[in-house]
Every structure is written in structure tokens, then in C-alpha cells.
C-alpha positions as CSV (number, residue, x, y, z in Angstrom):
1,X,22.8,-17.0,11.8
2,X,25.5,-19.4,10.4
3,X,29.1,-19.0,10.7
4,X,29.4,-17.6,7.1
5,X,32.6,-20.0,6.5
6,X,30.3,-22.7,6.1
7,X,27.4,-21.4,4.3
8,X,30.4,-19.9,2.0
9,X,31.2,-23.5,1.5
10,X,27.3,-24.6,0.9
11,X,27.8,-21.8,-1.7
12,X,30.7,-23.6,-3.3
13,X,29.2,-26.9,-3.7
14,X,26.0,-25.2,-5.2
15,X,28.0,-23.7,-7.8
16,X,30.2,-27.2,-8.6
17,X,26.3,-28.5,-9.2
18,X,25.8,-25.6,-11.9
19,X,29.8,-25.4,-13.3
20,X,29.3,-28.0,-15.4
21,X,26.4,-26.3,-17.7
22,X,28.5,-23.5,-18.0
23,X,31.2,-25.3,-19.2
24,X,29.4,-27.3,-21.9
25,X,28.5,-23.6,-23.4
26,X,32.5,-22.6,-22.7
27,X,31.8,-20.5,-19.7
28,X,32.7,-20.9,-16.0
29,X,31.5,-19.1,-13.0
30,X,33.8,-18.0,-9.6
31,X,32.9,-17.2,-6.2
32,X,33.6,-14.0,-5.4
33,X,32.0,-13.2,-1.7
34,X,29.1,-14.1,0.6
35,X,28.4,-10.9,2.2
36,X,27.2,-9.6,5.2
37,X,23.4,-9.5,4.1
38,X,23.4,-13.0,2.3
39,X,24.6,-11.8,-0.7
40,X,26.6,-14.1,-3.0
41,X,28.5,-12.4,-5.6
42,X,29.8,-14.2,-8.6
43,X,31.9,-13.6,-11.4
44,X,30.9,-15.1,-14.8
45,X,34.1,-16.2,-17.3
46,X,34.8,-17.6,-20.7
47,X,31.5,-17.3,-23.2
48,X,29.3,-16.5,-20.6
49,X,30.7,-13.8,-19.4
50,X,29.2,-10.8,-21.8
51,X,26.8,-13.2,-22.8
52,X,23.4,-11.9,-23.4
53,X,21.5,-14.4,-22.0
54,X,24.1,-14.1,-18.9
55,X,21.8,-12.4,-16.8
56,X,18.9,-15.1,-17.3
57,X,21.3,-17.4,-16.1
58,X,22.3,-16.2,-13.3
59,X,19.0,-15.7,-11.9
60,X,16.6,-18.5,-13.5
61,X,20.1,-21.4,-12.9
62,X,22.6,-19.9,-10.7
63,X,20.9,-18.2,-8.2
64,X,18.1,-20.7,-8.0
65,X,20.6,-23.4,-7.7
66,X,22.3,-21.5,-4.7
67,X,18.8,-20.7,-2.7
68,X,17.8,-24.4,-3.0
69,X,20.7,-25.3,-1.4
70,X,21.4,-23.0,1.1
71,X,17.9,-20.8,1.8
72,X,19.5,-18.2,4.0
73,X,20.9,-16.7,0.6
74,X,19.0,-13.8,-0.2
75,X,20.2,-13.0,-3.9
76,X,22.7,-13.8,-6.0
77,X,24.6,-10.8,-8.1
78,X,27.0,-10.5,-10.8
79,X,30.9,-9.3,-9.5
């Protein structure tokens, strides 16, 4: 398995890739942890956070953005 420093970073530049779309509908989205069992959590701010469509977006963009980029990711959840 890899050191999860660096798939934590893998994670980070995955999200800059998606942070922009968020923030042309006035959200943003943080990091929050890479867990154990390759679990990224995430925190969704500004207009997406509450958002109805927020849970679309995290799995059909966010977390498909993430797994593409770093496959040992096994789901991404909302903080």
C-alpha cells in the first residue's frame, strides 16, 4: 500500500482539477482526511454546501475525479 502522505497529496491535486466548477457555482470543497480504508472525506462550502444536487456532485464529479486519479481510493464521503 502507499505511504498515505502521498496518495493524500494525489488526493489534493484531484480536488484542485474539480475546485474550479465549484467555484463558478460559488461553492468550494476541503480535504478533510484519507483514512485508513481509502476513504477520502470532504467537506463541501459556500453554495454547495446544502445544495441539493450536493450529493450528485460528489459522487458523479468529485469522487470520480478522485478514483481516476488515484484508483486505490475506495469512496469518497461527505465530512
Amino acid at each position: 500500500m502507499s505511504d498515505n502522505s502521498t496518495i493524500k497529496e494525489r488526493v489534493r491535486k484531484a480536488l484542485e482539477r474539480v475546485r474550479p466548477y465549484l467555484q463558478s457555482d460559488g461553492g468550494d470543497i476541503d480535504l478533510i482526511d484519507v483514512t485508513e480504508d481509502m476513504t477520502v472525506k470532504v467537506k463541501l462550502k459556500g453554495a454547495c454546501h446544502g445544495c441539493p444536487y450536493s450529493m450528485q456532485t460528489l459522487k458523479a464529479g468529485v469522487e470520480q475525479a478522485i478514483m481516476k486519479e488515484v484508483p486505490e481510493i475506495k469512496r469518497v464521503i461527505s465530512a
